[in-house]
C-alpha positions in Angstrom: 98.5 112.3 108.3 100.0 111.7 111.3 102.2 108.7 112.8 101.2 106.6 115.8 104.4 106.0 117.9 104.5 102.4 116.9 104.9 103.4 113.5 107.3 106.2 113.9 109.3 103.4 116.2 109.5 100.5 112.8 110.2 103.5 110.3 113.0 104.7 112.4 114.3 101.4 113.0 114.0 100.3 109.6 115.9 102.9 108.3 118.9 102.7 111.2 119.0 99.1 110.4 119.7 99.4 106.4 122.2 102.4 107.2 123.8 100.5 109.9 122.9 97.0 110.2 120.8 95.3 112.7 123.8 94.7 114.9 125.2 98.3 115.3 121.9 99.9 116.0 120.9 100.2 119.9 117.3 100.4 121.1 118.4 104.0 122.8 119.0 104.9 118.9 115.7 103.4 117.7 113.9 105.5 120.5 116.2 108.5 119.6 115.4 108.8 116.2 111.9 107.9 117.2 111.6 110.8 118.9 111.3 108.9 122.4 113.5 109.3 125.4 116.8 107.5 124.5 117.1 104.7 127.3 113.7 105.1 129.0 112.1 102.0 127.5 109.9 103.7 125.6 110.2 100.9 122.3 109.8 98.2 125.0 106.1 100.1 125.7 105.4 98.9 122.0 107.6 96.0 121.5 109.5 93.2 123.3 112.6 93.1 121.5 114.6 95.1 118.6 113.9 91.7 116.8 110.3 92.0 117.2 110.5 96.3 115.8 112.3 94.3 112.3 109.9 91.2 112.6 106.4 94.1 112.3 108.5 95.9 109.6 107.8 92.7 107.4 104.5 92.0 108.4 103.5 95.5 107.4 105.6 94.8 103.8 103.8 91.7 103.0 100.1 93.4 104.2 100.8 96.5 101.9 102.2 93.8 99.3 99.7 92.1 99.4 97.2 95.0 99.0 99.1 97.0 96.3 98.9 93.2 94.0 95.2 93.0 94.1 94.7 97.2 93.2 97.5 97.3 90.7 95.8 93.8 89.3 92.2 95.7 89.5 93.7 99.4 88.1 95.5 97.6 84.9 91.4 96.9 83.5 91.7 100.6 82.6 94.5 100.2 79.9 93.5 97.1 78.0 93.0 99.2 75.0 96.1 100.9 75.1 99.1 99.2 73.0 100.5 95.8 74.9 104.4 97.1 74.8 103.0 100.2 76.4 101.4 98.4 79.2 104.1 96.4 79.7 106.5 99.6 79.9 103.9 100.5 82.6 104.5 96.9 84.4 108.1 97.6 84.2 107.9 101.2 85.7 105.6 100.0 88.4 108.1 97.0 89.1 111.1 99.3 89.9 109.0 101.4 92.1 108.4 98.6 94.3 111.9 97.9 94.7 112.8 101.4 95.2 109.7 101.2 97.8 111.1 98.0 99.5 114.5 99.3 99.7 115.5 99.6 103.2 114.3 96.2 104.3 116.0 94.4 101.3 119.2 96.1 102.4 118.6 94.8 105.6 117.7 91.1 104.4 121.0 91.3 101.9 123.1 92.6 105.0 121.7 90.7 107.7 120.0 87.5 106.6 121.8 85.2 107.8 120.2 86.2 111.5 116.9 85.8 110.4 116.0 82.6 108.2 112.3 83.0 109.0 111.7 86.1 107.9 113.6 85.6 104.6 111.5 83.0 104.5 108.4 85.3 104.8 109.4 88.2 102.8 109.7 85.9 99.7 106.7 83.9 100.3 104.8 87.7 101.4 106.5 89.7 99.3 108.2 88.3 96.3 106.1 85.5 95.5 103.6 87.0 95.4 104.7 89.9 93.2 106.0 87.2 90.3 102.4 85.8 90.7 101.0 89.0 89.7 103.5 89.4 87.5 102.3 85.8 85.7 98.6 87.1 86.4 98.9 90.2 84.9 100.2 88.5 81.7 98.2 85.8 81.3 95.3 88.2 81.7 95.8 90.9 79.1 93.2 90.2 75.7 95.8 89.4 73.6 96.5 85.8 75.6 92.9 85.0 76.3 93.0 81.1 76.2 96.7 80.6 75.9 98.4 77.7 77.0 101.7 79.2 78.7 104.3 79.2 81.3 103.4 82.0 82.7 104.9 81.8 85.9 108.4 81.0 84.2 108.1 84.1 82.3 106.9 86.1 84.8 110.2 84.8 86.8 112.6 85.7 83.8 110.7 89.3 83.6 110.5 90.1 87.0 114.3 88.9 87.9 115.6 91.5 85.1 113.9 94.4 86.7 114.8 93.2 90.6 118.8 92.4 89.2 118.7 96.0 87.0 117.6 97.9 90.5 120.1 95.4 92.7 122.8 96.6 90.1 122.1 99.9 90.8 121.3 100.0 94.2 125.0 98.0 95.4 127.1 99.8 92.6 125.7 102.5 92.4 125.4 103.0 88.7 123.1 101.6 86.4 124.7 98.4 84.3 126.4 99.8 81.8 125.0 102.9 82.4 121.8 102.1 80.9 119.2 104.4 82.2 115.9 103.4 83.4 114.5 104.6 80.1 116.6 102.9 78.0 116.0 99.5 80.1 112.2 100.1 80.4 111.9 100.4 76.5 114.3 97.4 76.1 112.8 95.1 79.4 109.2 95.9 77.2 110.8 94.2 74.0 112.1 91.5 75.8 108.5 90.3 76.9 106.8 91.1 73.5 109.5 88.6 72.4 108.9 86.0 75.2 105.3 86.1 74.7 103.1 84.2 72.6 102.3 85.9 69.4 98.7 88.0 69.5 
């Protein structure tokens, strides 16, 4: 499928801002990479500022977020029958592929921040809020907790911080914690919840 510019244009930039930092990239690399004229303008035919190329990139995070919650919340009906460690093996799995999928911008929000208070401020209420939520909603949903009285949002907080601080570990030091691999930590992160969870 192909790109509009405007997409091609917060891709690119996204990218040249967790390699580089928002700083050290130019609008003539943006457009470069882009595959506009370097120095033409041709970013400014889409956007008024660099700011406003990073402030979209969000936005279009927290929409897909947003979307991705309500399908993976809709898709996990299929596989109440199955064992509940092996669904939540498959919670785990699916919660390190959104960090790997979020990668660049959380680079940029860990390297850069402190520029931009208001969108930290809505990539955790777009993005990870809303993902612990799910988290807590997923849970409390599955058959085995019908009608159970439970914190699910403070276990779904203690789950979901493991998986984020296992791919953080990885991600900065390039090496999984103790060189646990993400088998190992799926199996273990699954027993984990089975023993924060209320007894079937």
């Amino acid at each position: 499928m192909s790109t509009s510019t405007r997409e091609r244009i917060v891709a690119e930039a996204l990218r040249l801002f967790a390699e580089r930092g928002y700083a050290a990239t130019s609008v003539a690399e943006i457009e470069a990479a882009a595959g506009l004229s370097p120095g033409a303008g041709g970013l400014y035919r889409h956007f008024p500022s660099k700011q406003e190329v990073l402030t979209a990139a969000v936005r279009e995070h927290i929409e897909r977020t947003r979307h991705q919650v309500v399908t993976v919340l809709a898709e996990s009906e299929q596989y109440k029958g199955r064992p509940l460690e092996l669904r939540l093996r498959m919670t785990c799995v699916a919660g390190l592929e959104k960090m790997r999928e979020e990668k660049e911008l959380v680079r940029v929000l860990f390297r850069d921040l402190d520029q931009f208070p208001h969108l930290v401020a809505d990539m955790r209420d777009g993005v990870v809020n809303p993902l612990y939520e799910g988290i807590a909603q997923w849970i409390s949903a599955q058959p085995e907790f019908a009608g159970v009285d439970e914190d699910w949002d403070a276990i779904a907080a203690i789950l979901g911080g493991s998986v984020v601080n296992y791919w953080l570990a990885n991600e900065s030091l390039y090496e999984a914690p103790i060189k646990t691999d993400e088998k190992r930590f799926t199996s273990a992160w699954a027993r984990l919840a089975l023993g924060l969870l209320p007894r079937p």
